[in-house]
C-alpha positions in Angstrom: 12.7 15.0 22.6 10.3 11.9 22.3 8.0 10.4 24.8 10.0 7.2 27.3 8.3 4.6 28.5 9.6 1.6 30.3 8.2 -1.5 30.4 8.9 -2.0 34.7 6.7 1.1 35.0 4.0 0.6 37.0 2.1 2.9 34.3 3.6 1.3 31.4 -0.1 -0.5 30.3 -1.9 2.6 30.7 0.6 4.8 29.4 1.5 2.7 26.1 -2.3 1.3 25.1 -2.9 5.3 25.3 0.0 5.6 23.2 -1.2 2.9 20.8 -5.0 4.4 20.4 -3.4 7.9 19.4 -4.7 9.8 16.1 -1.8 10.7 14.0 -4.1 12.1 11.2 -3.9 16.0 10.1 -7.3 15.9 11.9 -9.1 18.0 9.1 -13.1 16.9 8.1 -12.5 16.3 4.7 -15.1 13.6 3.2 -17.7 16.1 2.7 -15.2 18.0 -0.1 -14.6 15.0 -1.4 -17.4 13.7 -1.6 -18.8 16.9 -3.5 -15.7 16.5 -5.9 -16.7 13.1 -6.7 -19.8 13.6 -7.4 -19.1 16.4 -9.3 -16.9 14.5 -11.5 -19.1 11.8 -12.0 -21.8 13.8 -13.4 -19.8 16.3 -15.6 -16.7 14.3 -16.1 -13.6 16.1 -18.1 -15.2 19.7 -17.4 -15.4 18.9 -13.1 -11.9 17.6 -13.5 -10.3 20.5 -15.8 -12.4 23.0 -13.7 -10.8 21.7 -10.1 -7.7 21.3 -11.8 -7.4 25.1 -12.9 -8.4 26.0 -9.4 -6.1 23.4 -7.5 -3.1 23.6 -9.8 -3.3 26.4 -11.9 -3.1 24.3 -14.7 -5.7 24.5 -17.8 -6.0 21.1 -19.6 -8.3 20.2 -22.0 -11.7 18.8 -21.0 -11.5 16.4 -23.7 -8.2 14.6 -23.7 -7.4 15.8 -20.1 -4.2 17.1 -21.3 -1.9 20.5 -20.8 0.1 22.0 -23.8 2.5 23.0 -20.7 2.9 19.1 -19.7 4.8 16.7 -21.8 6.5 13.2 -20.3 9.2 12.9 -23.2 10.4 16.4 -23.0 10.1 16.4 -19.5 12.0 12.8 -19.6 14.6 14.3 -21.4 15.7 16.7 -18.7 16.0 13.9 -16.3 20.6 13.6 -15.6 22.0 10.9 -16.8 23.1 9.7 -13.3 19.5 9.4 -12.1 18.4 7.6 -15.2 21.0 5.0 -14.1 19.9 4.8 -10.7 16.3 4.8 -11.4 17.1 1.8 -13.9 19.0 -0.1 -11.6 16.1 0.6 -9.1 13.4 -0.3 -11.5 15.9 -4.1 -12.4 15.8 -4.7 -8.8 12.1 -4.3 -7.9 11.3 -6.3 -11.6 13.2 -9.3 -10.6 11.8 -9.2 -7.1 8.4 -9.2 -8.0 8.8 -11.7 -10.9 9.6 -14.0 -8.2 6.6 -13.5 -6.8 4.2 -14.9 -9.4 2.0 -18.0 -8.2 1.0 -20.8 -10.5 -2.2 -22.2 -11.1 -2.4 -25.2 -9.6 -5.4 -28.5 -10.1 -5.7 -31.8 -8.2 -8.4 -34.7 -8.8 -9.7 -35.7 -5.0 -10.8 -38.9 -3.8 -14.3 -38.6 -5.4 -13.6 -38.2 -8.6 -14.0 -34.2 -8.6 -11.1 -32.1 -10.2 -10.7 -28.7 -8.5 -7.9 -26.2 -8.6 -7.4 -22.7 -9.1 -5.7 -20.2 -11.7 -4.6 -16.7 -12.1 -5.0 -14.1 -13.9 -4.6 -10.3 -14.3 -6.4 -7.2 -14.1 -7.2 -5.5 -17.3 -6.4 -2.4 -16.0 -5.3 -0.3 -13.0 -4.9 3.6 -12.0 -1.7 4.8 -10.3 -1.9 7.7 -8.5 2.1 9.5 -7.9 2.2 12.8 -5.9 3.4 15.6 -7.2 4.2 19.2 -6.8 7.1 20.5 -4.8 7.7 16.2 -4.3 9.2 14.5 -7.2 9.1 10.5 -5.8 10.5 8.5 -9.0 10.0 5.6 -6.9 6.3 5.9 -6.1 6.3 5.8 -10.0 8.5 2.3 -10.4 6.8 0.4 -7.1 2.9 1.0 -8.3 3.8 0.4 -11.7 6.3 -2.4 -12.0 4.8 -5.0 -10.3 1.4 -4.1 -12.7 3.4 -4.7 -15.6 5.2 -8.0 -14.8 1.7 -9.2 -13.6 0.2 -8.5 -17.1 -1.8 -5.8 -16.5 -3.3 -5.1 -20.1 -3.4 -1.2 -19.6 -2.0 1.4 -16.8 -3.2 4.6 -16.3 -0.7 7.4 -14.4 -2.1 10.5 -13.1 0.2 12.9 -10.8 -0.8 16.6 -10.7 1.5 19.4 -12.0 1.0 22.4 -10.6 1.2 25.7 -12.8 2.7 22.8 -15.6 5.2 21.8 -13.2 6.8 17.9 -12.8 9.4 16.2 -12.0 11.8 15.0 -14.7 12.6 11.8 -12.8 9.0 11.1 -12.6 8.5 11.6 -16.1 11.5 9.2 -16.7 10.5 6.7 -14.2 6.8 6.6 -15.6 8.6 5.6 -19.6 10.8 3.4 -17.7 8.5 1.1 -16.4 6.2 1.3 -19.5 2.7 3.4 -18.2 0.3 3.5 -21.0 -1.6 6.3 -20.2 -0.5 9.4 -18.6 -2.5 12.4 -17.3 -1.3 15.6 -15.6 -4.2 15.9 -12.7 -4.1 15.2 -9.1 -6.4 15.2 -6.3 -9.8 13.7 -5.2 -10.9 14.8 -9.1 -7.9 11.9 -10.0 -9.1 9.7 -8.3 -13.0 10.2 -9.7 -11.4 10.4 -13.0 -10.0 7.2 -12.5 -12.9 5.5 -11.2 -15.3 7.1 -13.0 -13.7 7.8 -16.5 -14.0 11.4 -17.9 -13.0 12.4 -21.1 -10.9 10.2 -22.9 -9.6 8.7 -19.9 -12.0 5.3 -19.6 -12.3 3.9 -15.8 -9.8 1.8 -14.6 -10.7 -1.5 -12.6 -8.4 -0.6 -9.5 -6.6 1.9 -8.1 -3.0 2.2 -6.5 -0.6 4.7 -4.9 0.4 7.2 -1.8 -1.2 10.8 -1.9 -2.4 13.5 0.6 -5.2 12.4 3.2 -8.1 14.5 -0.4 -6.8 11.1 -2.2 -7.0 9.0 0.8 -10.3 9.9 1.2 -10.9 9.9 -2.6 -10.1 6.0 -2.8 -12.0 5.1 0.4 -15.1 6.3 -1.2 -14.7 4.9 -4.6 -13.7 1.6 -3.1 -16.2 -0.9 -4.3 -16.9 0.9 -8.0 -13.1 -0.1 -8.1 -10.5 -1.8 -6.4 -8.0 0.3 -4.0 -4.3 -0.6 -2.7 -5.2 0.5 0.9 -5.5 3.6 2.6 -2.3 4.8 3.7 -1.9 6.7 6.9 1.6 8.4 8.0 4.8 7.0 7.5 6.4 4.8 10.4 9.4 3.3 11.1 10.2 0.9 14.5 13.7 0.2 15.6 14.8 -2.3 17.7 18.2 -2.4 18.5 20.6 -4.1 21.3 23.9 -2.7 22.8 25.5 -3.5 19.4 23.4 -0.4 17.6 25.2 2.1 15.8 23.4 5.6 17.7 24.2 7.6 15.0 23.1 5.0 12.7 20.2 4.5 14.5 19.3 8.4 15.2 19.3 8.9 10.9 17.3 5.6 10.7 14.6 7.3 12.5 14.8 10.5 11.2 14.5 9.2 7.6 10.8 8.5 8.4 10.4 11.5 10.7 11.1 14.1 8.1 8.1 12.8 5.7 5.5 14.5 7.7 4.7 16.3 11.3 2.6 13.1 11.2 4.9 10.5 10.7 6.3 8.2 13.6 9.7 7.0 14.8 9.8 4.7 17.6 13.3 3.3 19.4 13.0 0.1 21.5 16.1 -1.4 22.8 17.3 -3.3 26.0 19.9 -1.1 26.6 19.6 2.5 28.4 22.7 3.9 27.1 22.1 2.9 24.1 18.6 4.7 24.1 19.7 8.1 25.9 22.6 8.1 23.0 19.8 7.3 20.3 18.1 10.6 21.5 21.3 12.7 21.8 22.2 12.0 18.4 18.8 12.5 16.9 18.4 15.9 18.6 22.1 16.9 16.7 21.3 15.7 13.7 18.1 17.5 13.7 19.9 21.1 13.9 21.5 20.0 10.6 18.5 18.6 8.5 17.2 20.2 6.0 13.9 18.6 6.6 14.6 19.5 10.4 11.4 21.5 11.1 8.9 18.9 10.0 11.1 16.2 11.5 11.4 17.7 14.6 7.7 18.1 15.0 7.2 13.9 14.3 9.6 12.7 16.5 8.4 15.4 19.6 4.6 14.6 19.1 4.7 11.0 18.2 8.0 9.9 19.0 9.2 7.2 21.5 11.9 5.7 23.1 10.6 2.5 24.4 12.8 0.6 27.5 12.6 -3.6 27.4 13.6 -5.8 29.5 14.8 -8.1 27.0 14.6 -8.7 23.3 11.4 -11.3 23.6 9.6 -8.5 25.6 10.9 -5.9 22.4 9.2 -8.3 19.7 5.9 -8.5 21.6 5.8 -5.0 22.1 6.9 -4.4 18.4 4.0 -7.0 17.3 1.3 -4.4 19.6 2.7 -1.7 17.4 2.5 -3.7 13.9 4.6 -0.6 12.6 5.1 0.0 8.6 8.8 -0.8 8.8 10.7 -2.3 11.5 14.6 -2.7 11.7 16.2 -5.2 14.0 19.4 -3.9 14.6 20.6 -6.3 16.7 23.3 -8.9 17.1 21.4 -11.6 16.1 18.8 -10.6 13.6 17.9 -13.8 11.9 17.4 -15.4 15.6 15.3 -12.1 16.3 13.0 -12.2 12.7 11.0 -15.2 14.2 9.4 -13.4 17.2 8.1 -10.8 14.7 4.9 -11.4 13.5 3.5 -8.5 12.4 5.3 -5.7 10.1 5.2 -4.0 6.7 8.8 -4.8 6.4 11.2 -6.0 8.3 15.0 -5.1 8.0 17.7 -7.5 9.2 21.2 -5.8 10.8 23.2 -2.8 11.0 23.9 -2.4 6.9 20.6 -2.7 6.2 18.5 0.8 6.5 14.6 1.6 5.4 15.9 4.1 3.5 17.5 0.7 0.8 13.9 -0.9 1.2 12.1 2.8 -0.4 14.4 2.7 -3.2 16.6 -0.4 -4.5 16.4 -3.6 -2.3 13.6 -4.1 -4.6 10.8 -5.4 -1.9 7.9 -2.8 -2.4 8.0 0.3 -0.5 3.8 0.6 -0.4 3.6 -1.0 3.0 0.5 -0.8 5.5 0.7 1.9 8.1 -1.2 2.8 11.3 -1.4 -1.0 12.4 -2.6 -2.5 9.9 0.5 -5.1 9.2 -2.1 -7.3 12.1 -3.9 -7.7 9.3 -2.5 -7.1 5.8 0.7 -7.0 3.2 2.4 -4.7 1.2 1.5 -3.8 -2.2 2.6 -6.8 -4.7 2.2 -9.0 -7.5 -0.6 -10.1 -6.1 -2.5 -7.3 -6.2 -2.7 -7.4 -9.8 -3.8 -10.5 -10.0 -6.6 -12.0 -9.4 -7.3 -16.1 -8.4 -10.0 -18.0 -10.0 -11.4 -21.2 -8.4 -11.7 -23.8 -10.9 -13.8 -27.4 -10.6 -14.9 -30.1 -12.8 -16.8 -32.9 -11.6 -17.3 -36.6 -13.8 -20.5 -38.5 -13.8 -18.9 -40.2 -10.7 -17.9 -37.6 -8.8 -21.3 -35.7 -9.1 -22.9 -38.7 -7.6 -20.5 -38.9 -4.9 -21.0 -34.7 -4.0 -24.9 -35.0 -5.2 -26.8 -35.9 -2.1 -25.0 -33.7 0.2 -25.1 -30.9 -1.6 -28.7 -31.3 -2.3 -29.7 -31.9 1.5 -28.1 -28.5 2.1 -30.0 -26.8 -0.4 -33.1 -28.6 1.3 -32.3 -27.0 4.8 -31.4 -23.7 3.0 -35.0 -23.5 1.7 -33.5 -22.7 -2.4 -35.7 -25.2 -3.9 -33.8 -24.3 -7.5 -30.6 -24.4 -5.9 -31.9 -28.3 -5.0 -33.2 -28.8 -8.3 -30.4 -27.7 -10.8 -28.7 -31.2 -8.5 -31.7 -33.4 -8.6 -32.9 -33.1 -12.0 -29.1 -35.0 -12.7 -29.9 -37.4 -10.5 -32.3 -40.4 -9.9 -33.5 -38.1 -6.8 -37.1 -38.6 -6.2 -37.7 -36.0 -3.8 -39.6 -32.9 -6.2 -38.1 -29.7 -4.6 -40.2 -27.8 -6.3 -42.8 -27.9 -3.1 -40.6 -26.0 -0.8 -42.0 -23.2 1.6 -40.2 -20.7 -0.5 -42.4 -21.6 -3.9 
């Protein structure tokens, strides 16, 4: 059973910002290990990486090219049914068309003094995508890092996912041909991620790296972050529900669940106006859960980080859904379009009673890499624009350089650059020699 809370409690401040500050993290110390597996790889490259693979995966690959007699994409492609080809290429149409829709255009505009500015856009050269793998086969991972690369331009994209003992998902394999991955290399793990960053082998660096893994890659990319670009760090899944008397319980009860069984970490949270509506929501999670095959690890989420949440009214719901900033949010309410307003801070948000998360991981099309443990106050989803990247662009005419000229150089002045103040006055008919400042 999940935590209550109701917001007429007299407690309900203490008890929810408590709530709010919790650690959902597996809680283990591992930056030293990383860190030692980085460094490791940076210094002997493809023999770190074929060394930690053998010991992490029981795979031997070749120092060299980084790759496994035992690990082939085609073959492995082959062996992917015909039914889940389909619905992997319908899934991959969807999520190409959505992002397509999201490319910018470069833009330029002359102002009143004569100066042309604008901006344009362009695309990485190359980018890393990191897919889980093991006993998890997530096709989708595959098509939501990798798509919206490959519609941006991206000249070159690099897939690594480990495959233990030779092991790997035919759908993944299918799904990484699909949406057209240059490079692929069976490895996994914080020695990825340093392969990635750091080249080894063949495999030359990448210039950023995207896509989910345990909290070794997590780490992995946090580290790297500034040798290369990074997605974000992802935390634990989540999933918020708000939902009104109209709500579906047994609807609402599997909407929860489907983020509860990712991981003992994960988090589920009801809010609703309507108590029946809430004690139902818990009745029917607690069946379903002696039913789910994923029922262990689920049940684990929703008792430790679950909550039911009591409102007095839908404004109150969105302004504690905003506090929470939560990865996915569903309003499943009568009015959802009156509702989507009010929220102002969410990965996702999901509008009605047809429209489940589980649509947005796989074939809505919107990108399922969505930013978790609060951090919607502050950032998007993975997109195009994360392959892209915006140049400023400025031109300035005789005219408009004397129009900027003797502002700009009267900031240099107070700024004490006196070659900052000299590559403006040597174009002017300035008189002042900034040669003499304090700096020399």
């Amino acid at each position: 059973m999940a935590r209550t809370f109701n917001t007429s409690a007299p407690d309900f401040e203490t008890r929810f910002s408590r709530f709010l500050g919790e650690q959902r993290a597996d809680g283990h110390d591992v930056g030293g290990i990383v860190a030692k597996i980085l460094d490791e790889v940076e210094a002997r490259g493809g023999e770190a990486v074929a060394r930690y693979t053998a010991q992490f995966d029981e795979l031997q690959i070749d120092p060299t090219t980084l790759q496994s007699d035992n690990v082939d994409l085609a073959a492995l492609a082959a062996d992917c049914p015909a039914d889940l080809k389909a619905a992997i290429d319908f899934a991959h149409d969807r999520i190409a068309a959505y992002h397509s829709a999201q490319r910018p255009s470069d833009h330029s505009f002359t102002d009143e003094a004569g100066v042309e500015l604008g901006w344009r856009w362009t695309s990485l050269e190359s980018v890393g995508v990191y897919v889980p793998g093991g006993r998890a086969s997530y096709p989708s991972s595959v098509l939501m890092n990798t798509v919206p690369a490959k519609i941006a331009g991206v000249d070159r994209i690099v897939m690594v996912a480990p495959a233990p003992k030779g092991e790997m998902g035919p759908a993944v394999a299918y799904a990484a041909l699909r949406a057209g991955v240059d490079e692929f290399y069976p490895i996994g793990g914080a020695q990825a991620v340093g392969a990635l960053a750091f080249g080894a082998g063949r495999l030359a660096p990448v210039d950023k790296i995207v896509g989910p893994g345990n909290a070794f890659v997590a780490e992995a990319k946090r580290q790297v972050f500034g040798r290369v670009g990074i997605d974000t760090i992802a935390g634990p899944s989540e999933i918020l529900v708000i939902a009104d008397e109209t709500a579906n319980p047994d609807w609402i009860a599997a909407d929860l669940l489907s983020q509860a069984e990712h991981d003992p970490s994960s988090q589920s949270i009801l809010i609703t106006v309507n108590e029946a509506v809430g004690r139902a929501v818990d009745n029917a999670v607690d069946k379903q859960l002696k039913t789910l095959a994923t029922g262990e690890r689920a049940a684990r989420s929703w008792s430790t980080h679950g909550a039911i949440i009591f409102v007095a009214d839908l404004d109150q719901a969105a302004t504690i859904a905003n506090r929470i900033a939560a990865e996915h949010v569903e309003l499943a309410v009568a009015d959802p379009d009156g509702m989507l307003p009010k929220i102002r801070h969410a990965g996702a948000v999901f509008l009605g009673h047809h429209t489940p998360e589980a649509l947005g991981d796989y074939v809505t099309g919107s990108n399922h890499v969505l930013p978790t443990s609060r951090a919607a106050r502050f950032s998007s989803g993975l997109g195009l624009y994360d392959f892209l990247k915006r140049m400023s662009v400025q031109r300035a005419s005789p005219a408009g350089f004397a129009a900027l000229a003797p502002a700009a150089l009267r900031l240099a002045e107070a700024e004490r650059l006196p070659a900052h103040a000299r590559s403006i006055s040597i174009r002017s008919n300035a008189v002042q020699d900034p040669g003499t400042g304090d700096d020399g």
